[in-house]
C-alpha positions as CSV (number, residue, x, y, z in Angstrom):
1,X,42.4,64.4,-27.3
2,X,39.3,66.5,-28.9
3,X,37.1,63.6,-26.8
4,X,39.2,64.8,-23.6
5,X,38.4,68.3,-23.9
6,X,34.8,68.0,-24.9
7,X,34.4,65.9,-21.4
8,X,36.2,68.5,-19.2
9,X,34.0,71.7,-21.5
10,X,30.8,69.5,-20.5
11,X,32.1,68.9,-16.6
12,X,32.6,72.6,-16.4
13,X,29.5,73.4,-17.6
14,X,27.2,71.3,-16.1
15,X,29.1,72.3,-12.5
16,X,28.6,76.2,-13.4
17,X,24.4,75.4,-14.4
18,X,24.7,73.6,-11.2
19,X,26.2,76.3,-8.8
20,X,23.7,78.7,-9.9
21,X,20.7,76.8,-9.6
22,X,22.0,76.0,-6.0
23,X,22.7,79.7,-5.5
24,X,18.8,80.4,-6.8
25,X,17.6,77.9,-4.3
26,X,19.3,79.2,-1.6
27,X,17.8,83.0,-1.7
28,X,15.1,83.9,1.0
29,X,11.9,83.5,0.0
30,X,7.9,84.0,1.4
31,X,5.0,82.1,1.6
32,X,1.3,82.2,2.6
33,X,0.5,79.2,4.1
34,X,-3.3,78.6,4.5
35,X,-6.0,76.2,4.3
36,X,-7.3,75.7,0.6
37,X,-11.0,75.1,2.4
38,X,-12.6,76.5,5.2
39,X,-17.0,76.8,6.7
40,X,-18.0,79.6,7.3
41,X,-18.5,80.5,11.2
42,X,-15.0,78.6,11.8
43,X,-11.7,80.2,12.8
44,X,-8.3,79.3,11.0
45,X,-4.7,80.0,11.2
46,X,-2.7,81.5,8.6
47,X,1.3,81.3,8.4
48,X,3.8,83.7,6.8
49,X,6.9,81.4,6.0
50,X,9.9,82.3,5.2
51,X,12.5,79.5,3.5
52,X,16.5,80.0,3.2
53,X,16.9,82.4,5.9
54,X,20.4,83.1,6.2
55,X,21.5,85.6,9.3
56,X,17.5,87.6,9.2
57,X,17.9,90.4,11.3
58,X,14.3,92.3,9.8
59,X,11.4,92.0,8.2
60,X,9.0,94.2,7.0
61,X,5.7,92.8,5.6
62,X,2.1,93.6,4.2
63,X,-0.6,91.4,4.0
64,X,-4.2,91.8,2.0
65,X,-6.8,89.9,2.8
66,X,-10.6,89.4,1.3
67,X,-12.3,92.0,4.5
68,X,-16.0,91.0,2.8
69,X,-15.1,87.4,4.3
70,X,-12.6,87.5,6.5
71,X,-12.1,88.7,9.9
72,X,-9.0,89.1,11.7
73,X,-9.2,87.7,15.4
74,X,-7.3,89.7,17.9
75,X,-3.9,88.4,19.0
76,X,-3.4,90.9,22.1
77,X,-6.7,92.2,23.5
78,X,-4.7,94.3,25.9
79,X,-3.3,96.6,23.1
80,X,-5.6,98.7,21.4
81,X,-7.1,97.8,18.2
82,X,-6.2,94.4,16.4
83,X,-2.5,92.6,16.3
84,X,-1.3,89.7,14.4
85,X,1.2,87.3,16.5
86,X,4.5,87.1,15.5
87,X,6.0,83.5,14.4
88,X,7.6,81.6,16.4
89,X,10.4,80.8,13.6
90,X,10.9,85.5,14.1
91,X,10.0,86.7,17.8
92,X,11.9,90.0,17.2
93,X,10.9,93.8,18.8
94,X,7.8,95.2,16.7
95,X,7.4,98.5,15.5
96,X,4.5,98.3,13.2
97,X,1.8,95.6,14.5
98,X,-1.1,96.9,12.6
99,X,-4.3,95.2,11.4
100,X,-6.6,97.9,9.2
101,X,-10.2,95.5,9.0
102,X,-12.2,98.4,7.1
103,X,-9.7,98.3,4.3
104,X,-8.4,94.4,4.6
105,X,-4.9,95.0,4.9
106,X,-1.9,93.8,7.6
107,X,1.6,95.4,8.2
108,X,4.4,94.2,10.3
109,X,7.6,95.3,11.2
110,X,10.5,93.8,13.3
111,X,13.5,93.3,14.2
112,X,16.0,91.5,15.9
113,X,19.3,91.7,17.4
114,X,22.7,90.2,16.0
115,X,23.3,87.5,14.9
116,X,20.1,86.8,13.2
117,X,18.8,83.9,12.6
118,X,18.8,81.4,9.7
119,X,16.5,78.3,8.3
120,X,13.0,77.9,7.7
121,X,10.1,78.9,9.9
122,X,7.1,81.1,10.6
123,X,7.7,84.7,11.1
124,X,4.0,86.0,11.3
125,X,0.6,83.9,12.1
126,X,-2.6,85.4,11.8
127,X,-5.9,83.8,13.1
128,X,-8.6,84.5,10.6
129,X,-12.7,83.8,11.2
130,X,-14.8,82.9,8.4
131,X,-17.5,85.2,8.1
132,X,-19.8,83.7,5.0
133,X,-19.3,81.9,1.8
134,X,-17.2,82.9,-1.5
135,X,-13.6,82.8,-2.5
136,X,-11.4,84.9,-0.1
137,X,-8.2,85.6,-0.6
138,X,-4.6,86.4,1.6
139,X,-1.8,87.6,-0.3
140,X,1.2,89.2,0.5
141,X,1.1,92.8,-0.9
142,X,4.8,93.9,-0.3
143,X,7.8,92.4,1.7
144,X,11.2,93.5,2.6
145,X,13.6,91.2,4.5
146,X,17.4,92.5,6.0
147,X,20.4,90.2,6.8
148,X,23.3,91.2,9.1
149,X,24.7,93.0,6.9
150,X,21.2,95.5,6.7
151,X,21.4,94.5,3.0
152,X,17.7,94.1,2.0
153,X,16.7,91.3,0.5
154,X,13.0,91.5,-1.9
155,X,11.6,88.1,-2.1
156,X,8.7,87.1,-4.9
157,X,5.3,87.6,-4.0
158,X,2.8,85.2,-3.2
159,X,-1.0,85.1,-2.4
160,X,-3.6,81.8,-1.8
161,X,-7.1,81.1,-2.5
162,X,-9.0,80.4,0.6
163,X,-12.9,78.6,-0.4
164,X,-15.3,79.5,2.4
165,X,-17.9,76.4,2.1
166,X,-21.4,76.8,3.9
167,X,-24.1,79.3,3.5
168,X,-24.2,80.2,7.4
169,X,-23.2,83.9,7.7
170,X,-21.4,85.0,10.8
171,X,-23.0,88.1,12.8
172,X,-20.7,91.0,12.2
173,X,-20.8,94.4,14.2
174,X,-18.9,97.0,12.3
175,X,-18.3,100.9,12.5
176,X,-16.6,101.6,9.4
177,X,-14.6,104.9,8.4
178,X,-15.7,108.5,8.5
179,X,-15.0,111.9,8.3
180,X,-15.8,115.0,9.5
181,X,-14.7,118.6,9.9
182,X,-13.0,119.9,13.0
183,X,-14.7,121.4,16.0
184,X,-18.1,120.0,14.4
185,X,-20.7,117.0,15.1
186,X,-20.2,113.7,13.6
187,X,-22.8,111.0,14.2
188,X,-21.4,106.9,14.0
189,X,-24.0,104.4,13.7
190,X,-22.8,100.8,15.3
191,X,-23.8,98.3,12.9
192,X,-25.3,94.9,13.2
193,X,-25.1,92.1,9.9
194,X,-26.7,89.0,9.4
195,X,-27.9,88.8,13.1
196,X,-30.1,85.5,14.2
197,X,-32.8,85.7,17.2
198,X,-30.8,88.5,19.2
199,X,-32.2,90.3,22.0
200,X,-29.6,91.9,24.0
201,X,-26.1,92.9,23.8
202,X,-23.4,95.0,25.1
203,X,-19.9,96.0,24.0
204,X,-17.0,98.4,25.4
205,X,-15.7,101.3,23.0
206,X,-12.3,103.1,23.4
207,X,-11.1,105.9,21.5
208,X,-8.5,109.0,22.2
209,X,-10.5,111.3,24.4
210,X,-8.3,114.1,23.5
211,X,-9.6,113.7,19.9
212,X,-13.1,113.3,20.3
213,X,-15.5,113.8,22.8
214,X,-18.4,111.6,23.2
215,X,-21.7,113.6,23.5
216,X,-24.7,110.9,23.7
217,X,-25.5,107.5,22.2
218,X,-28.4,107.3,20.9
219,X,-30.7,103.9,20.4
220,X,-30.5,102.4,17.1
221,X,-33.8,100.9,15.3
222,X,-32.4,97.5,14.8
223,X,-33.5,96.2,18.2
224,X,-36.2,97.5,20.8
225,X,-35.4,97.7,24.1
226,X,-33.3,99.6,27.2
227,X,-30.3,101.2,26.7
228,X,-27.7,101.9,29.3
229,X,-24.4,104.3,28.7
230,X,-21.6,103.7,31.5
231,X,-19.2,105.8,31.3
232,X,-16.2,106.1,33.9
233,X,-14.6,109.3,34.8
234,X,-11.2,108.0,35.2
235,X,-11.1,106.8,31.7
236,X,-12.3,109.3,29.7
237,X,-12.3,107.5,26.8
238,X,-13.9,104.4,27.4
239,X,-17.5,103.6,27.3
240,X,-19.8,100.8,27.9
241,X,-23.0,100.1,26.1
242,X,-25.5,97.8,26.8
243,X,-29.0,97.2,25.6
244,X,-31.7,94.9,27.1
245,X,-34.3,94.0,24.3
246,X,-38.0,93.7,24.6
247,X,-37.8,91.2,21.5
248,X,-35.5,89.5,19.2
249,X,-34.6,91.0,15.8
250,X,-32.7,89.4,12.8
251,X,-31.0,90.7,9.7
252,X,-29.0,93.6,9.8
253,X,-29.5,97.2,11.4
254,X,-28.0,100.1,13.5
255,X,-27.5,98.5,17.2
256,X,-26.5,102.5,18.5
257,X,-25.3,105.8,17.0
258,X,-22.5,107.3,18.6
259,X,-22.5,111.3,18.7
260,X,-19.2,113.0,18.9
261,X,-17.6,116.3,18.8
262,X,-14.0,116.4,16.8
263,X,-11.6,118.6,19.0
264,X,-8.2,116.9,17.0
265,X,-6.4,118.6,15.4
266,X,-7.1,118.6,11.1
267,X,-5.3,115.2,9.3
268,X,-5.8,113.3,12.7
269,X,-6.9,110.2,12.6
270,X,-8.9,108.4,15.9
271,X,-9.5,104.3,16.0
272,X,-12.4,103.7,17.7
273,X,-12.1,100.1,19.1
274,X,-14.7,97.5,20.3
275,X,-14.0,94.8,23.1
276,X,-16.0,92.8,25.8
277,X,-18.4,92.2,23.5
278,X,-21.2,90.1,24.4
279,X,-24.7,89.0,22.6
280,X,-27.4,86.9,23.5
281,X,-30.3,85.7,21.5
282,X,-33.7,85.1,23.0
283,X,-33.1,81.4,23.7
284,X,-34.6,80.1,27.4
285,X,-32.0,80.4,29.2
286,X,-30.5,82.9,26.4
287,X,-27.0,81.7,24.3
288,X,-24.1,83.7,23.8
289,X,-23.9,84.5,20.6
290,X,-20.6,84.5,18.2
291,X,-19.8,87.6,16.4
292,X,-17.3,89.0,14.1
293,X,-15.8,92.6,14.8
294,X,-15.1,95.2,12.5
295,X,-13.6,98.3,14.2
296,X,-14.1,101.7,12.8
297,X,-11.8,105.2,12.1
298,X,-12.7,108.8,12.0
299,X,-10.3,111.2,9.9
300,X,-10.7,114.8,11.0
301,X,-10.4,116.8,8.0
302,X,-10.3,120.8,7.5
303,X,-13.6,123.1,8.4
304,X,-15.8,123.0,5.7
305,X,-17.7,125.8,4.6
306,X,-21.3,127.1,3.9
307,X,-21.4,126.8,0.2
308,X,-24.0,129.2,-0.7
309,X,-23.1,132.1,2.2
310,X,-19.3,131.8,1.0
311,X,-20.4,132.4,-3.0
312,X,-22.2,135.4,-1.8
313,X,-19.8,137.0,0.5
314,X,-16.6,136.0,-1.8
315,X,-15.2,134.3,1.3
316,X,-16.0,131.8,4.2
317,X,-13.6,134.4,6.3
318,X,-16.2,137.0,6.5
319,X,-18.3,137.6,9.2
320,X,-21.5,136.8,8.1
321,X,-20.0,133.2,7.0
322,X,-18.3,132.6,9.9
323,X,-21.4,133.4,12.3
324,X,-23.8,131.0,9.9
325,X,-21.0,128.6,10.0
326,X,-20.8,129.1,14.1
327,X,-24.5,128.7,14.2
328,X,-24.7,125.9,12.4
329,X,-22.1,124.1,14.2
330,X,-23.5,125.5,17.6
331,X,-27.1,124.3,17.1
332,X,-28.1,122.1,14.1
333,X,-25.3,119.8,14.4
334,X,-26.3,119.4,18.0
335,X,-29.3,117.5,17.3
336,X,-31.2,114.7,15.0
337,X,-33.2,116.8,13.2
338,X,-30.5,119.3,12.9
339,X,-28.1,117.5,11.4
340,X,-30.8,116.1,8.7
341,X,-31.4,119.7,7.5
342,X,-27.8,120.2,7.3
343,X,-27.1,117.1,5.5
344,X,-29.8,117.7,2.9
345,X,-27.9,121.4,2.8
346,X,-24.6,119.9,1.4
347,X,-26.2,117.3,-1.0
348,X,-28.1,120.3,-3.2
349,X,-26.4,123.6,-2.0
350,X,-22.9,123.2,-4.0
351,X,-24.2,123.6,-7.4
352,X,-26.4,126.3,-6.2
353,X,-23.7,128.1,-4.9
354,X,-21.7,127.3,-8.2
355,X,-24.1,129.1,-10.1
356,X,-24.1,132.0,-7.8
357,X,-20.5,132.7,-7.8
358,X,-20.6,133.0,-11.8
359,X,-22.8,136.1,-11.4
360,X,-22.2,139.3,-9.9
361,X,-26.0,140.1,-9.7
362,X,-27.0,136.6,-8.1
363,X,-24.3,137.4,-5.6
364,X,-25.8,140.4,-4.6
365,X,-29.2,139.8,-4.4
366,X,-28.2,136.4,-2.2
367,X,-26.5,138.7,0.4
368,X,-30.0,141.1,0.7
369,X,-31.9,137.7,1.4
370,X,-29.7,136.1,4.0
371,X,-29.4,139.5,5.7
372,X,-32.2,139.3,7.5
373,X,-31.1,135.4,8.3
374,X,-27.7,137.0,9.3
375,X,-29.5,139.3,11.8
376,X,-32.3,136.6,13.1
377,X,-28.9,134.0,13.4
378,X,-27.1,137.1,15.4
379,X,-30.0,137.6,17.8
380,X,-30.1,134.1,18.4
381,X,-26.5,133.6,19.3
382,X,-26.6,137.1,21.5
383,X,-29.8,137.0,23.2
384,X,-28.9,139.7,24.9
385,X,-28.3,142.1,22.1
386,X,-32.3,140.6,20.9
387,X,-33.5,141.9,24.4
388,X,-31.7,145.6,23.5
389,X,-33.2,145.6,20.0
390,X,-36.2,144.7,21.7
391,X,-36.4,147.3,24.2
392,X,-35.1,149.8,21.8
393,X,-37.8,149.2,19.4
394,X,-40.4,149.5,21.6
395,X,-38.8,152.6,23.0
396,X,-38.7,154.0,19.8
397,X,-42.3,153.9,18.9
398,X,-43.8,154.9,22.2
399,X,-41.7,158.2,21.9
400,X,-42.9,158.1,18.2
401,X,-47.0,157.7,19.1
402,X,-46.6,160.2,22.2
């Protein structure tokens, strides 16, 4: 009888060990599935899986990806910036389709109508290029997944190792991200890596005309030659740049440097977006040339002030400040040179101005020097009032000889 019941304890326990372990198996879970071994210069698909899908109404995923190596290709070049597809396993409605190349990070977001669906499959697939050799890496950074029941499901985390093999480097044109005050000048060089034999190119750039407003472009030093600007009037913010070399240049350099003014409001953010891109290197009859893209941002951040002039004067609100400030804004920023000087103004002027704020005296004496700038600066900005001094001072001294 003891035998009996030790049989039916062990039955009952091995059944409850194995109900759980067949409830683990069946809980949702992610995958990256990649290539352990790519060369460099070659494109290759990457899968997000998902396994034990029961009733998957959303996901909500972010990806990280080595951006040093790796280049996300453009699923939908008739959308604005860069888009990952969607898997064929999850073709739901997209809210978030969002590919960040400066910083090497992917989000997704979708969803789809009742009732769901269940089993294993692909919900995302991004194309990657290879741009050189090293270890890269795609991992999955955060993911959220809902059922029918909007209860939200948090599978493990997962990442893979991707081997780039090959020393031969994949041209790259990149922007990168920056940042400048509102209402002032913000120069954007268009960059050029690991370039072989090229002697011409020409590329489209789109970005939210009622941000920015595109003042010139400007020839780079990486590659002598013609440029030509196109810009149409019907899209405001779209341009098209193309440049004719009188050689062939290789390494890496500044193709162009974009000049804009920032009219956005301050916290905006602008993408500025390259398409139709097109290279040739100086081959009889010349060959296209393969490149990576790397688009670029500008963040439009609050006025900044003159360091030195606002110590002084106790505030950049005052006058004096604001009319440097206008000045500055008005006609340094408006030029090469200019915005040199200015440049070298901010690197050294902040602990200047530090010092100055500390001390009553130095504050004083600091406002009898830049009066006379205050007053030049004025005359400048109002040449009209210059003509009146003008006049008036001659005036004045005829009267005072007769």
């Amino acid at each position: 009888m003891k035998l009996i019941l030790k049989l039916i304890l062990l039955i009952i326990l091995l059944l409850f060990n194995y109900s759980e372990s067949v409830s683990a198996a069946e809980e949702p879970s992610l995958r990256i599935d990649a290539p352990e071994e790519v060369s460099a210069g070659s494109s290759f698909e990457v899968k997000v899986l998902v396994n034990n899908a029961a009733a998957l109404e959303g996901i909500d995923i972010a990806v990280t990806f080595t951006q040093a190596l790796l280049a996300v290709i453009d699923a939908d070049a008739a959308l604005d910036g860069t888009q990952i597809a969607a898997g064929s396993f999850f073709e739901g409605l997209q809210a978030i389709n969002r590919v960040d190349s400066c910083n090497g990070s992917i989000r997704l977001v979708a969803a789809q109508g009742d009732p769901g669906v269940s089993g294993n499959g692909a919900i995302a697939v991004i194309n990657f290029r290879a741009l050189k050799s090293g270890m890269g890496n795609v991992a999955l950074a955060s993911a959220g997944l809902a059922d029918k029941d909007l209860q939200r499901i948090t599978p493990a985390l997962s990442s893979r190792a991707i081997k780039i093999c090959d020393d031969s480097e994949l041209p790259m044109v990149s922007i990168g991200q920056y940042s400048g005050a509102r209402n002032s000048l913000l120069e954007v060089p268009v960059m050029i890596s690991a370039a072989k034999s090229m002697a011409a190119y020409e590329f489209t750039l789109t970005f939210d005309a009622a941000l920015l407003e595109l003042k010139t472009v400007e020839k780079g030093d990486f590659l002598p030659g013609d440029l030509t600007v196109n810009r149409d009037e019907a899209v405001p913010g779209q341009v098209a740049v193309a440049m004719t070399g009188s050689g062939s240049a290789d390494g890496d350099g500044v193709l162009c440097r974009l000049i804009f003014r920032l009219k956005g409001e301050e916290g905006s953010e602008v993408a500025l977006n390259l398409s139709d891109l097109a290279f040739k290197n100086a081959a009889q009859p010349p060959e296209t040339i393969e490149c990576a893209v790397s688009h670029g941002r500008i963040e439009i951040t609050p006025m900044d002030e003159c360091f030195i002039a606002t110590a002084a004067y106790g505030s950049k609100y005052t006058a004096s400040v604001t009319l440097l400030r206008c000045f500055r804004d008005r006609y340094l920023l408006d030029n090469t040179i200019g915005r040199m000087l200015v440049a070298f103004y901010y690197r050294i002027s902040p602990p200047v101005a530090a010092h100055i704020a500390q001390s009553s005296f130095l504050r004083l004496l600091t406002r009898i020097l830049l009066a006379p700038v205050v007053v030049l600066v004025y005359v400048l900005m109002h040449p009209l009032w210059g003509w009146g001094l003008l006049l008036g001072g001659c005036l004045i001294r005829v009267w005072v000889r007769s």
